[in-house]
N, C-alpha and C positions, 0 to 999 in steps of 0.2 A: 399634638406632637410635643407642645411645648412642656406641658405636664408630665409626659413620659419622660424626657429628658432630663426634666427636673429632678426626680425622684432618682434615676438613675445617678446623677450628680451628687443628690444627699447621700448614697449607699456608696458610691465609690471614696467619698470626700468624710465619710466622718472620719474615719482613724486621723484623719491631718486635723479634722474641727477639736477633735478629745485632745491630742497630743498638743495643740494650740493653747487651749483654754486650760490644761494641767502645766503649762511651758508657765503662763501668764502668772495662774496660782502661785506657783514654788520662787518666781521672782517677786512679787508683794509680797510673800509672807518673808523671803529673803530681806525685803527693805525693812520691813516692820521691824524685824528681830537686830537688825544693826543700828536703825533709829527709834529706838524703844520708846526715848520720852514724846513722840510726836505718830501718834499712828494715821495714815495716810494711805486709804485705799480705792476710794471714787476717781482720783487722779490720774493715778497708775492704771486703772482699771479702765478708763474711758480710753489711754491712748492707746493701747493693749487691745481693746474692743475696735476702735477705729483704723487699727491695721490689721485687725482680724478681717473687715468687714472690706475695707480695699483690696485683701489679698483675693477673699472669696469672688466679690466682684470682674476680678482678673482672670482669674481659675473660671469663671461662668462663661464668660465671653470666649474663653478659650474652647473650652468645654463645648458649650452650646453652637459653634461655627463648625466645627467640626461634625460633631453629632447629627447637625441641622443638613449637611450635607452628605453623609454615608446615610439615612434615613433617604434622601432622596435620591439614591445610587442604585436604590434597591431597586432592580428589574430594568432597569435602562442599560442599554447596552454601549453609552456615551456616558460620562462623568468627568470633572474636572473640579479639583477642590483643592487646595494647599496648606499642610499641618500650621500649626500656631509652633508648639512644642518639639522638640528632637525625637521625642515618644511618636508625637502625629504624625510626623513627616517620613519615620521610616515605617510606620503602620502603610501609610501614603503610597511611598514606595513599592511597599509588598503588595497591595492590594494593584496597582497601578501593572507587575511584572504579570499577578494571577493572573490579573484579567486579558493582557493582550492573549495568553498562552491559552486560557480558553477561547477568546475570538477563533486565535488560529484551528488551536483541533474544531473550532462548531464548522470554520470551513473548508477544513481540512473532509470532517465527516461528510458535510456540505456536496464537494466535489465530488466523493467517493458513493455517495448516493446516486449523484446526477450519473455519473459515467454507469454505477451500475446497471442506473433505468435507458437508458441509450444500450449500452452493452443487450438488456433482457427484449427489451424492444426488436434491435436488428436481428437476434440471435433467434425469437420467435418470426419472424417475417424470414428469416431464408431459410426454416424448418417447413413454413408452407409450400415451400418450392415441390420437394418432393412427396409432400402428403397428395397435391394438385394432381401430378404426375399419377400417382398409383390411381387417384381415384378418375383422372380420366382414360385409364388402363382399363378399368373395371367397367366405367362407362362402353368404353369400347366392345368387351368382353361381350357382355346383356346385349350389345344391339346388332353388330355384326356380326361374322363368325372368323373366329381368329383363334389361329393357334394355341390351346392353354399354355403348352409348355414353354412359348417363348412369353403370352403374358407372366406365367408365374415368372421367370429368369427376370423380368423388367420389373418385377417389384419386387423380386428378393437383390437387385441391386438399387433399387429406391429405399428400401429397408436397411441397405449397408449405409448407404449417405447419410439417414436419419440415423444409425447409429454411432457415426462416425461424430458428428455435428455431437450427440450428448453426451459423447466419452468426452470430446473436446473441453466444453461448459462445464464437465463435474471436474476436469484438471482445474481451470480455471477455480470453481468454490475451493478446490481441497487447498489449493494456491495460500488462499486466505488465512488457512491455518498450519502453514509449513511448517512451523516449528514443531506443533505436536507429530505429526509426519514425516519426520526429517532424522535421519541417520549417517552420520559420515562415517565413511569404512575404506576398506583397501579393495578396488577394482580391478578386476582383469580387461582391458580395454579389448584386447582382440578378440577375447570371449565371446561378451559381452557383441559386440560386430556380427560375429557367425549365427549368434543366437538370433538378431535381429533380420540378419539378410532370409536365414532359414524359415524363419515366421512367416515372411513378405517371397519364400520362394515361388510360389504360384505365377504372382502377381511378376516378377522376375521373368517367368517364363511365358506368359501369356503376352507380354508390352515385347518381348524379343529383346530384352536386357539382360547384361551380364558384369555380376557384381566383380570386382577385384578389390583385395588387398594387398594392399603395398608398405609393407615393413622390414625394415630389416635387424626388429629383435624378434626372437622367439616367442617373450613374454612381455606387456607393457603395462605395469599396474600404475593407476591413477586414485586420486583421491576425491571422493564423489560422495554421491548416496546412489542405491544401484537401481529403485526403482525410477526417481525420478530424472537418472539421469538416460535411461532406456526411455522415457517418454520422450526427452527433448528428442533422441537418434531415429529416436522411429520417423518423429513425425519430418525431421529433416530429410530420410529415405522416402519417407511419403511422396513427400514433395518431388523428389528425383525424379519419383518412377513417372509420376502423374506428366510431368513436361518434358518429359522424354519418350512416353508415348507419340503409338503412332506411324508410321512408314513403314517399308517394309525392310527398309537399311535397318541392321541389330545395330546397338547404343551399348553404352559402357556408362557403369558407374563406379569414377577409383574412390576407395578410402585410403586414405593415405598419411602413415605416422611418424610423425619426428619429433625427438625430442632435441631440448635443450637444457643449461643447465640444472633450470627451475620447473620448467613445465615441461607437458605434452600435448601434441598440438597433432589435433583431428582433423582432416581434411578433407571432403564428403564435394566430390564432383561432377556432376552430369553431362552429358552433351544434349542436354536440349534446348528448350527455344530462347532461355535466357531471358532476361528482365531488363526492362529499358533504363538509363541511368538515368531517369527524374520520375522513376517510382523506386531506386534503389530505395533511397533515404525514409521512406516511407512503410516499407512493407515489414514491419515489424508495430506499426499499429494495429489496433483490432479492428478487422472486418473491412482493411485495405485489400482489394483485389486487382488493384492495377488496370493495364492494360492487358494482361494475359487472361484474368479474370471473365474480360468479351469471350474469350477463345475456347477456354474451360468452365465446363458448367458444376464441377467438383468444387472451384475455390470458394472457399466461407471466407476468408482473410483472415481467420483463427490460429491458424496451424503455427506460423510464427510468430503472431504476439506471445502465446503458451512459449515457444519454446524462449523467446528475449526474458520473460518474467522466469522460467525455473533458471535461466542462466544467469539472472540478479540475485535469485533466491541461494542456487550454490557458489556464486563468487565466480562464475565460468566466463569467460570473454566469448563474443557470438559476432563473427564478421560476415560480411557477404559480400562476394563481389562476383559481377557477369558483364556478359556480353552478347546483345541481342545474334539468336542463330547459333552463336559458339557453347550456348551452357551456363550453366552459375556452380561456382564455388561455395560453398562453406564452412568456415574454419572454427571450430570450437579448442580453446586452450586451456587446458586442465592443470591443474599443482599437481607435480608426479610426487611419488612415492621413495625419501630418501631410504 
């Protein structure tokens, strides 16, 4: 180490050795030429040399402490070392700010691995659910004699689950690269609404639900991106229908829009079973299913982490409030459109 070092010191340090020893020259030949009758160069030349050779000495120590310690920085993710020089100490510095900011993103990356292998983990363990299901369908099918056409119906709704669960996961990956995906434009919110309830009409009329909107402008444009802002609504209505099934009493689901002077403010309300307040705070983690979760065998606890992260992703406020038996509210507030 010490030879590397070295070498690097002679190469960084000649231009100051030449300009030292040309300094030294042009003063003895100065003295000579002023004291011409007595010439006089071993003198001048030794004490010239003896603070040539102090200085280098000084310049080594510096050099070499330094050196001696970014050599041993290399690969260690601990270091602690202090400049000699003004040069050193803001080298120091910088190297000192690099490094914390890489620590941070390795665990930054770190954490964003671990949650992703927990995320892939849970997300393949409740895909088995319904695979289980079909194939003890089919079990059934071979050994008893059972209706095909209600077997078929029980796996083309095993099949919905499992497609539902990987539309979910692929929002989630595209998540990751919203910017290339990501379009702001001018929305028609009530459109946008009808387009969604009409997709989900089926579903509307088989749970005995009956969607209403409640506005009192004719048109409400907001500022969004339109696809990703139809996934958050969907899966919000998802949710409606899914805990508002059930009985034979029909249920309501109001939307309902108000503005303000800055925003618009969507309000998506069920009447069904409502959410306990000490899973509120929670059900916007992934793969949180609460207490309702016992109840319904549909919940993955995906549907609103997806919708908390597109509503980070467009700047969208996401509140929720219920009450167990009366319903859950949710309120998304949008930037309208000056």
């Amino acid at each position: 180490m010490i030879k590397e070092i070295f070498k690097s010191f002679i190469k960084d340090k000649i231009s100051l050795v030449f300009i030292f020893l040309l300094n030294s020259f042009m003063i003895i030949l100065f003295f000579n030429l002023i004291h011409q009758d007595k010439l006089e160069v071993f003198y001048p030349l030794a004490i010239c040399i003896f603070f040539f050779v102090l200085l280098m000495i000084v310049e080594w120590i510096r050099y070499y402490s330094f050196n001696k310690c970014l050599k041993k920085s290399i690969g260690n993710s601990i270091y602690n070392f202090k400049g000699k020089t003004c040069e050193q100490k803001k080298i120091n510095k910088i190297l000192n700010s690099a490094h914390e900011k890489y620590i941070q993103e390795i665990n930054s990356i770190k954490g964003e691995n671990e949650n992703k292998t927990r995320f892939l983990s849970q997300w393949i363990h409740n895909l088995k659910t319904p695979v289980s299901v079909i194939d003890l369908i089919i079990q059934k099918c071979t050994t008893e004699k059972t209706d095909p056409f209600k077997s078929i119906e029980s796996i083309k709704e095993e099949n919905n689950r499992l497609y539902k669960s990987l539309e979910q996961v692929l929002n989630i990956i595209r998540l990751e690269n919203f910017e290339k995906d990501y379009e702001t434009s001018t929305i028609e919110l009530i459109y946008t609404l009808k387009k969604i309830i009409n997709s989900r009409k089926n579903q509307f009329i088989l749970n005995n639900i009956f969607p209403k909107i409640i506005c009192e402008f004719d048109e409400v444009n907001i500022i969004s991106d339109s696809k990703w802002n139809e996934v958050m609504v969907d899966q919000i209505v998802s949710n409606a229908i899914k805990y508002s099934s059930g009985g034979q009493k029909s249920k309501n689901i109001y939307f309902t829009i108000t503005k303000n002077k800055n925003n618009t403010i969507l309000s998506i309300r069920d009447e069904g079973v409502g959410i306990p307040q000490w899973d509120i705070k929670r059900v916007f983690e992934p793969f949180f299913t609460g207490e309702n979760g016992r109840k319904f065998r549909d919940s993955t606890g995906i549907g609103l982490y997806v919708c908390d992260q597109i509503g980070k992703k467009l700047g969208q406020e996401i509140d929720i409030k219920s009450d167990v038996g009366q319903g859950t509210e949710v309120t998304i507030t949008y930037l309208s459109k000056l």
